[in-house]
C-alpha distance (Angstrom), angle and dihedral (degrees) to the residues before:
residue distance angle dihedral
X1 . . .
X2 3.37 . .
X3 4.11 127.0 .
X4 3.59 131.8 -144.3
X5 3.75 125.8 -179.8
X6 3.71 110.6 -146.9
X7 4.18 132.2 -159.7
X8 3.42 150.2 159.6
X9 4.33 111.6 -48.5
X10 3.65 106.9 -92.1
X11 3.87 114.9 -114.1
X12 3.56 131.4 -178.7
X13 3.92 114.5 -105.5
X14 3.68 134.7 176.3
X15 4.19 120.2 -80.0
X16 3.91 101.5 -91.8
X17 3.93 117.7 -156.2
X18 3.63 93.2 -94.7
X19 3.65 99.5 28.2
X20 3.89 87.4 114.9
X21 3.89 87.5 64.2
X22 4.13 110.0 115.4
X23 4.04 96.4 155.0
X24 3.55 146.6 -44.0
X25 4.01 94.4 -73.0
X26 3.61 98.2 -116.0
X27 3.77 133.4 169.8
X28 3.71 120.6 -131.4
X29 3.76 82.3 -101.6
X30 3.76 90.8 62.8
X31 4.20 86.7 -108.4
X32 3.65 120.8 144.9
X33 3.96 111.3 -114.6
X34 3.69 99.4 -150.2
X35 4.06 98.8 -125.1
X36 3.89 109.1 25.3
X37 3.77 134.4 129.6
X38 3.63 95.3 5.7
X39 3.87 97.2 -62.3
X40 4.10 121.5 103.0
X41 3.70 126.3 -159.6
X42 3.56 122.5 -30.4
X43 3.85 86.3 122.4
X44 3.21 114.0 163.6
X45 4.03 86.2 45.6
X46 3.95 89.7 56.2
X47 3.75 96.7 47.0
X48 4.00 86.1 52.0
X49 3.91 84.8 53.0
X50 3.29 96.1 56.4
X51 3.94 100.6 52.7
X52 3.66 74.1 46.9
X53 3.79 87.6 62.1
X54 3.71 91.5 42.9
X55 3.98 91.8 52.1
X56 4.06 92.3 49.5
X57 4.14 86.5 48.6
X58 3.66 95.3 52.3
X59 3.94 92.1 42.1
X60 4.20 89.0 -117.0
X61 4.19 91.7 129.2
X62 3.94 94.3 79.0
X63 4.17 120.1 148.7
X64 4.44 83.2 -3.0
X65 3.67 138.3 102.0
X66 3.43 145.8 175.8
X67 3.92 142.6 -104.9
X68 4.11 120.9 -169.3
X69 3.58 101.7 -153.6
X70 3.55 125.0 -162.2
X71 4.20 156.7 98.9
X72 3.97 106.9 -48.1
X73 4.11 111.6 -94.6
X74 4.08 91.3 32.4
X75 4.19 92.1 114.4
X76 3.63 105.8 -97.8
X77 3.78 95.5 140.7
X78 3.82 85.0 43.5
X79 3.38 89.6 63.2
X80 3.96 105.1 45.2
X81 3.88 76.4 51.2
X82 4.06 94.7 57.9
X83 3.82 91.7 40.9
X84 3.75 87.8 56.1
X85 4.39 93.3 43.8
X86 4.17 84.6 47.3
X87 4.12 84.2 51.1
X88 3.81 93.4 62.2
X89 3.90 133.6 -88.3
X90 4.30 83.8 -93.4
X91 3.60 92.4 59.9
X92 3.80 117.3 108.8
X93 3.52 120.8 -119.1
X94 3.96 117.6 -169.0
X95 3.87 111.6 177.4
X96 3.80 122.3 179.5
X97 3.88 139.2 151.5
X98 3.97 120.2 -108.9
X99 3.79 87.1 -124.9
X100 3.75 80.3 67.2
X101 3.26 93.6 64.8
X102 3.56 101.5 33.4
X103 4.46 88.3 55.4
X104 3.77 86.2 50.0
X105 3.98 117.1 122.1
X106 4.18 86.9 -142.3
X107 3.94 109.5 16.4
X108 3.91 91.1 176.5
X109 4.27 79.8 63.1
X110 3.71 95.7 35.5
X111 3.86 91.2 50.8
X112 3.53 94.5 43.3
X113 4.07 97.3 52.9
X114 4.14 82.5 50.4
X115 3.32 94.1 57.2
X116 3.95 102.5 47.8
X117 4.00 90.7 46.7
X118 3.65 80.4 63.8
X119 3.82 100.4 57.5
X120 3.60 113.2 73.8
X121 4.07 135.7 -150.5
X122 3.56 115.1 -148.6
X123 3.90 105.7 -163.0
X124 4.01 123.7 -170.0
X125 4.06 116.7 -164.7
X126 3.35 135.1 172.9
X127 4.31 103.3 -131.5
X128 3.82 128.2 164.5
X129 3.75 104.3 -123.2
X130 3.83 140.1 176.3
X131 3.97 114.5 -136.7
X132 3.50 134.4 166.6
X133 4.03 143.6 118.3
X134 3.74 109.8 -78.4
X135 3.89 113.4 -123.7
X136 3.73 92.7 -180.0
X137 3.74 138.1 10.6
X138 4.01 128.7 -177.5
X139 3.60 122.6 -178.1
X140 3.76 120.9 -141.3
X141 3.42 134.0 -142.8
X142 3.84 141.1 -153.9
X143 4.06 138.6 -175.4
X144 3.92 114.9 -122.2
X145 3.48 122.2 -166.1
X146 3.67 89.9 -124.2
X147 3.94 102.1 60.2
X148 4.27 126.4 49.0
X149 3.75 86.3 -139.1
X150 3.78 131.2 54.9
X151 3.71 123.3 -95.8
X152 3.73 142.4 -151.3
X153 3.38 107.6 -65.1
X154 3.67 103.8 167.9
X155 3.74 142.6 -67.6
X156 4.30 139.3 -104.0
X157 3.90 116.9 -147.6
X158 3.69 138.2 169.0
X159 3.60 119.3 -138.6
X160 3.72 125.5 -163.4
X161 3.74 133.4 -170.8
X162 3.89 125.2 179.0
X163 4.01 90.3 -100.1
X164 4.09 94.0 31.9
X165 3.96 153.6 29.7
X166 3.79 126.2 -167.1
X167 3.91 133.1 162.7
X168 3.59 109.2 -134.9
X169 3.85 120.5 -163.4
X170 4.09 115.5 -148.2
X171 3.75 135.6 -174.0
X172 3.38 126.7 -120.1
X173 3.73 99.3 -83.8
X174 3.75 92.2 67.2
X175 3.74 93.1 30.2
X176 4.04 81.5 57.7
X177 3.78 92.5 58.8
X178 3.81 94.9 42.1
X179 3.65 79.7 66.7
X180 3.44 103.2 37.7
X181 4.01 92.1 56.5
X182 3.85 90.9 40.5
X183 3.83 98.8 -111.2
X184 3.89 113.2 -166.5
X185 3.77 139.0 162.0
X186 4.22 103.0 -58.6
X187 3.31 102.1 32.8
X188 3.68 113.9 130.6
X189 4.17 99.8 -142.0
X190 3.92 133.7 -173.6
X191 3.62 117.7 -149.7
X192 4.46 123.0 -167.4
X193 3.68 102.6 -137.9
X194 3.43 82.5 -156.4
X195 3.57 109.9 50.6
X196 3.61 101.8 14.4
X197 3.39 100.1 -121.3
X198 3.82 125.6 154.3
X199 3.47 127.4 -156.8
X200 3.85 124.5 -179.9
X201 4.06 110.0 -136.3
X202 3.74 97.1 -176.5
X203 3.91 146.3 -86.1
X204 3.71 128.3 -46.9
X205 3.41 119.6 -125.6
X206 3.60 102.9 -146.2
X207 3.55 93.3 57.6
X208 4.06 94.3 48.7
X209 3.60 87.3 76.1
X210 3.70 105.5 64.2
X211 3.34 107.9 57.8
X212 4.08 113.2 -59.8
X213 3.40 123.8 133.5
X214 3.93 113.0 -77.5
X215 4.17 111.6 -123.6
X216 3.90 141.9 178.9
X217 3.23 87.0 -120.7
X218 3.71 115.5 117.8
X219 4.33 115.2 -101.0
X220 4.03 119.3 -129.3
X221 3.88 130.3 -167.5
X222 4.06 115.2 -85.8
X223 3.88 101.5 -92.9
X224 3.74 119.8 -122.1
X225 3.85 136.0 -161.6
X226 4.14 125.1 54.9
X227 3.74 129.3 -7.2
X228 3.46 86.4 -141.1
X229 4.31 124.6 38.0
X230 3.36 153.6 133.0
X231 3.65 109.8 -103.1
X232 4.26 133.6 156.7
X233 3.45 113.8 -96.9
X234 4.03 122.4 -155.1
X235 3.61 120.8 -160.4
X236 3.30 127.5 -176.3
X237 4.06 117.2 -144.5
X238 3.77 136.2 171.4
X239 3.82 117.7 -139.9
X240 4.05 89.5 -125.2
X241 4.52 75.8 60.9
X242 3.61 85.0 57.1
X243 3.34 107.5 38.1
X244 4.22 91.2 52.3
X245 3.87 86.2 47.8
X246 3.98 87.4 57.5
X247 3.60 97.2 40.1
X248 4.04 85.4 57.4
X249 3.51 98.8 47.2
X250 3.45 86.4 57.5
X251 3.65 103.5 42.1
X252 3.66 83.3 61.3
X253 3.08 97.1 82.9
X254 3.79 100.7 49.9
X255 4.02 111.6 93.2
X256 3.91 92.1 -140.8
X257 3.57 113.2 29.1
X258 3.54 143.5 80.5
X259 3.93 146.4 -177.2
X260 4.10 116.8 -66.2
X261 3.58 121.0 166.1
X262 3.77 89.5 -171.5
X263 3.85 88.5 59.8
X264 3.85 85.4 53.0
X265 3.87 133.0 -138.6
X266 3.34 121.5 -75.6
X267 3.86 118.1 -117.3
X268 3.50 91.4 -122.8
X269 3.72 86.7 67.1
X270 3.69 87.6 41.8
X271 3.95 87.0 58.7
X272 3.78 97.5 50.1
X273 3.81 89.7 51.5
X274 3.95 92.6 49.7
X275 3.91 86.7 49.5
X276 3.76 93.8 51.2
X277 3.62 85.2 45.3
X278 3.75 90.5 59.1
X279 3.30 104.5 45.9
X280 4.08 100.2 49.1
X281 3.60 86.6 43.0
X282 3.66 90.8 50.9
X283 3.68 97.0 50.9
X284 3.78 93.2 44.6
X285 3.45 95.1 -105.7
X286 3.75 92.5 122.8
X287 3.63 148.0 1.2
X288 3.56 139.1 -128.0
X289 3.82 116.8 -124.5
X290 3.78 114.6 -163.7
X291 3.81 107.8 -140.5
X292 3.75 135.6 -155.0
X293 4.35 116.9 -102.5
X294 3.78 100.5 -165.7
X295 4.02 111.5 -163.7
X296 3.70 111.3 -173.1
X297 4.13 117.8 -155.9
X298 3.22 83.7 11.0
X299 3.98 83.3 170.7
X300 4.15 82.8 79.6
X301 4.53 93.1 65.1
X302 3.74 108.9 99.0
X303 3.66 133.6 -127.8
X304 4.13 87.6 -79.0
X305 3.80 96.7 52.9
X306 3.50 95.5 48.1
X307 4.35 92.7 49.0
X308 3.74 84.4 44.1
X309 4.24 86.3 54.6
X310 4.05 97.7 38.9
X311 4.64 72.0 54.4
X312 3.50 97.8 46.7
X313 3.57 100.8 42.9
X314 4.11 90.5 64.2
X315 3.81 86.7 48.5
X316 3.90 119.4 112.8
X317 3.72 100.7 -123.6
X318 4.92 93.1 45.6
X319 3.79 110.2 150.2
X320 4.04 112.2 -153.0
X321 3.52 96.3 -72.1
X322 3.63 106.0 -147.7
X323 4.36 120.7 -166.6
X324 3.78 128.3 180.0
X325 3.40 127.9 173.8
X326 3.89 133.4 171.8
X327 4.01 94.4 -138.1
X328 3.62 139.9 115.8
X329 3.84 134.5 -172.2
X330 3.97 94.9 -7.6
X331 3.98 147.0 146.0
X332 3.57 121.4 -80.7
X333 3.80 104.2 -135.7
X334 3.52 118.9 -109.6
X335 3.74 92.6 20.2
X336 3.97 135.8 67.3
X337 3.81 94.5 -129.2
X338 3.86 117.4 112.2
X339 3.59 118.4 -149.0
X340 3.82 145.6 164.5
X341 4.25 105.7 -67.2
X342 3.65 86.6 -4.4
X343 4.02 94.5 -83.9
X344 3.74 129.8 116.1
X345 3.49 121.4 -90.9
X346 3.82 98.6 -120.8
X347 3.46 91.5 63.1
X348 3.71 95.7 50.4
X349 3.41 89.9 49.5
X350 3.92 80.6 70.3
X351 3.49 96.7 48.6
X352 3.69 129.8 96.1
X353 3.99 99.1 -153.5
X354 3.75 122.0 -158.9
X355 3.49 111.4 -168.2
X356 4.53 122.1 -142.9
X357 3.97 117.5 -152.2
X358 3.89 127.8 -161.0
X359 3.54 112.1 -78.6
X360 3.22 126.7 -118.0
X361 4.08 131.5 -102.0
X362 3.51 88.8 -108.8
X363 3.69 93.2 45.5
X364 3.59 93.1 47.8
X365 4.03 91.0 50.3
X366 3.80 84.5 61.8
X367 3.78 95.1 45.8
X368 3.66 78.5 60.5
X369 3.05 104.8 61.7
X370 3.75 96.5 34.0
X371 3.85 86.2 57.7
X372 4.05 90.0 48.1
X373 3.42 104.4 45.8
X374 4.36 90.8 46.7
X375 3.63 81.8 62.0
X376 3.60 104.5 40.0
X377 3.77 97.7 -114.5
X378 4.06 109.1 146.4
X379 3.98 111.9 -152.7
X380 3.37 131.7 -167.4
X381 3.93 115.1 -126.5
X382 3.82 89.5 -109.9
X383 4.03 89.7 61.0
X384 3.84 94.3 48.3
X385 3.19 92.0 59.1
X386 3.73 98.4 44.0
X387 4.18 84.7 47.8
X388 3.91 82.1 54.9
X389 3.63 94.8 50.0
X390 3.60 90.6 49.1
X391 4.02 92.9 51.3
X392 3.74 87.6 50.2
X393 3.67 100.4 53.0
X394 3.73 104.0 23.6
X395 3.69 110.3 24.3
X396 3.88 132.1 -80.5
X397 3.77 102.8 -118.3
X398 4.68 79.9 64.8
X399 4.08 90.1 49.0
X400 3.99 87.4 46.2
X401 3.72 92.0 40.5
X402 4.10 88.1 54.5
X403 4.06 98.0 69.1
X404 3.45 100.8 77.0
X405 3.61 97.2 45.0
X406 4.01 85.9 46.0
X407 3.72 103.7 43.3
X408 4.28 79.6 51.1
X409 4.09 88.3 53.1
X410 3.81 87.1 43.7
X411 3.41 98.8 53.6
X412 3.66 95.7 50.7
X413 3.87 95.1 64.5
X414 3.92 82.2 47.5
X415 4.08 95.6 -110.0
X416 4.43 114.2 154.2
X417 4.14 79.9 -151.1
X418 3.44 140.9 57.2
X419 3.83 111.8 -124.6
X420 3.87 139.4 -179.1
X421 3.79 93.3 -77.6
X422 3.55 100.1 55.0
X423 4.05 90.9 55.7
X424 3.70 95.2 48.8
X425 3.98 87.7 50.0
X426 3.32 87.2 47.1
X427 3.83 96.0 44.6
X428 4.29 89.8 52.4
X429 4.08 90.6 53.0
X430 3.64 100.5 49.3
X431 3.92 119.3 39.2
X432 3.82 127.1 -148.2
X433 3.90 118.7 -128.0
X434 4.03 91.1 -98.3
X435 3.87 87.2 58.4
X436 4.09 93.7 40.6
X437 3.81 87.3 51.4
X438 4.09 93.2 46.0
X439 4.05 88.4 49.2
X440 3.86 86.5 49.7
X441 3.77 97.8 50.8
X442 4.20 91.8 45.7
X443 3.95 95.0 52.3
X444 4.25 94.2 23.4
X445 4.26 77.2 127.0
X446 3.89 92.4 59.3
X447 3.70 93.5 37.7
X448 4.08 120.6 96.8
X449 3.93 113.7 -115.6
């Protein structure tokens, strides 16, 4: 019996700071290789990831977290990211700011949502499905009493496998989500016999060649086999997915009400999820996947969040909870105490902290390039090293922040590469925080207070 894994369709999306992130760029010795899977130096940090990784797999990270300390631009959020690529593609990442929580009109609720978006449910059923790339796909239509024009009535495809082809008529349920999830000729498409849902797993690349219309969208191999079969299915949920799903079945029922995350979900709700939880989970029907909960400045939460987290991280159901924080000797808020990153000292007696250091010149020349080169920015040697000079003295994130700006100058004058010029042009038109400070301080008497 065959397995497929199946998620969310793949659409294209714009190149995120740490899209380039694949891993931590470990050896099969758990060493750091000092450029690999888009992260550079910062070794000793990435080797401490991945016994991190080891810990989570083994289920040794119970009721403790962790805190990346360190100077701002020095990869912390990089490497929350890796942990969570080296975790699988399934696992849940939830990533939020503590100001988040700290502007949130209930942070007990806010906190609480975060945390069960981050704890995954990996489901394996048996379903009879039909799958195949559609060759050709007709919508039909019907009059209804109720509406002057015709509506969906339903839809005709043709499916085709290596081994098979079948047309397969639908009503206008699935017809609706063909349409819904843009369905065209090339698609490769799953379809639950059962439930009628439809997912879209990708394009074929066979049929990409003769004449269908070219896409982002990542290509897969021609399936073969059966139209029509029993296969295992593996879904990936999160119990927050579960718990909304409950909450609406039951709302259903009420007359006047209707489905608000901001007005929370009630913890009886809560309860009925953790008990289905149990029970699949116990029979093998399931299996719990501990996600990562990534709180950035995590010196900004308040004396409540962090009691709430030194709670939650004893709790059955704890993602990883991951902090970092750029801080030193500081306040915690809403007390007088100073302490180390501004938290309490129970709850860093839970952490394991893993501290990040500047990088290097030669480390930042390769972030550089990294950086370029993910966003299809060609420089000339002259500019990397300018960009590197930049990072050194000023800070990285204002070098990095500079290619956009420069590849825009650059193209102007009609240049395929970024050179020298373009940065400094860049460099007079946007300021760095050093230079925003300096203008402040010269006009402060102008300035509004």
């Amino acid at each position: 019996m065959s397995e497929i894994m199946i998620g969310n369709p793949k659409t294209p999306r714009w190149s995120s700071i740490h899209s380039h992130i694949s891993g931590l760029g470990l050896d099969e010795n758990g060493k750091a290789k000092p450029i690999a899977d888009g992260l550079v130096g910062q070794v000793q940090a990435r080797e401490a990831c991945g016994l991190i990784v080891e810990l989570i797999r083994e289920g040794k990270l119970g009721g403790k977290g962790i805190l990346f300390a360190g100077p701002s631009g020095t990869g912390k959020t990089a490497l929350a990211v890796a942990i969570a690529k080296e975790l699988g593609e399934d696992t849940p990442f939830v990533s939020i700011n503590a100001s988040e929580i700290i502007s949130a009109e209930n942070k007990t609720e806010f906190m609480t949502q975060a945390f069960r978006r981050a704890i995954g449910i990996r489901m394996r059923d048996v379903r009879k499905i039909i799958s195949g790339v559609v060759t050709e796909i007709k919508y039909l239509k019907k009059s209804s009493p109720f509406y002057p024009t015709p509506i969906l009535g339903g839809a005709k495809i043709k499916l085709e496998t290596k081994d098979d082809s079948k047309d397969v008529n639908v009503g206008p349920e699935i017809a609706s989500q063909f349409q819904s999830l843009g369905i065209r000729k090339g698609d490769v498409i799953m379809i639950d016999e059962e439930t009628g849902e439809v997912r879209r797993l990708g394009r074929v690349k066979e049929k990409s060649t003769i004449g269908f219309d070219i896409d982002t969208e990542k290509q897969i191999e021609m399936p073969s086999g059966k139209i029509q079969s029993t296969r295992e299915i593996v879904r990936t949920f999160t119990l927050h997915d579960i718990d909304v799903s409950i909450a609406a079945q039951r709302i259903a029922f009420s007359i006047f009400g209707f489905l608000s995350e901001e007005r929370g979900i009630d913890d009886q709700v809560r309860k009925q999820t953790d008990e289905t939880v149990r029970k699949v989970t116990s029979e093998g029907k399931a299996q719990l996947i501990p996600g990562v909960l990534f709180i950035d400045d995590a010196h900004m939460l308040d004396i409540e969040a962090y009691s709430f987290l030194t709670k939650a991280m004893e709790s059955e159901y704890a993602p990883i909870i991951i902090l970092a924080t750029n801080r030193g000797i500081t306040t915690i808020r809403g007390t007088d105490e100073k302490a180390p990153h501004g938290m309490p000292r129970d709850l860093l007696d839970r952490l394991l902290i893993i501290l990040t250091k500047p990088y290097t010149e030669d480390e930042i020349m390769n972030i550089v390039k990294i950086r370029a080169d993910e966003l299809d920015i060609p420089l000339t040697d002259e500019a990397v090293k300018l960009l590197t000079k930049i990072g050194s003295e000023r800070s990285l994130r204002y070098a990095l922040q500079l290619l956009d700006p420069a590849k825009v100058i650059s193209a102007k004058r009609n240049s395929i590469k970024v050179d020298v010029n373009d940065i400094e042009e860049a460099s007079k038109l946007f300021s760095d925080v050093n230079e925003s400070t300096q203008f402040l301080e010269k006009y402060k008497d102008l300035m509004l207070k």
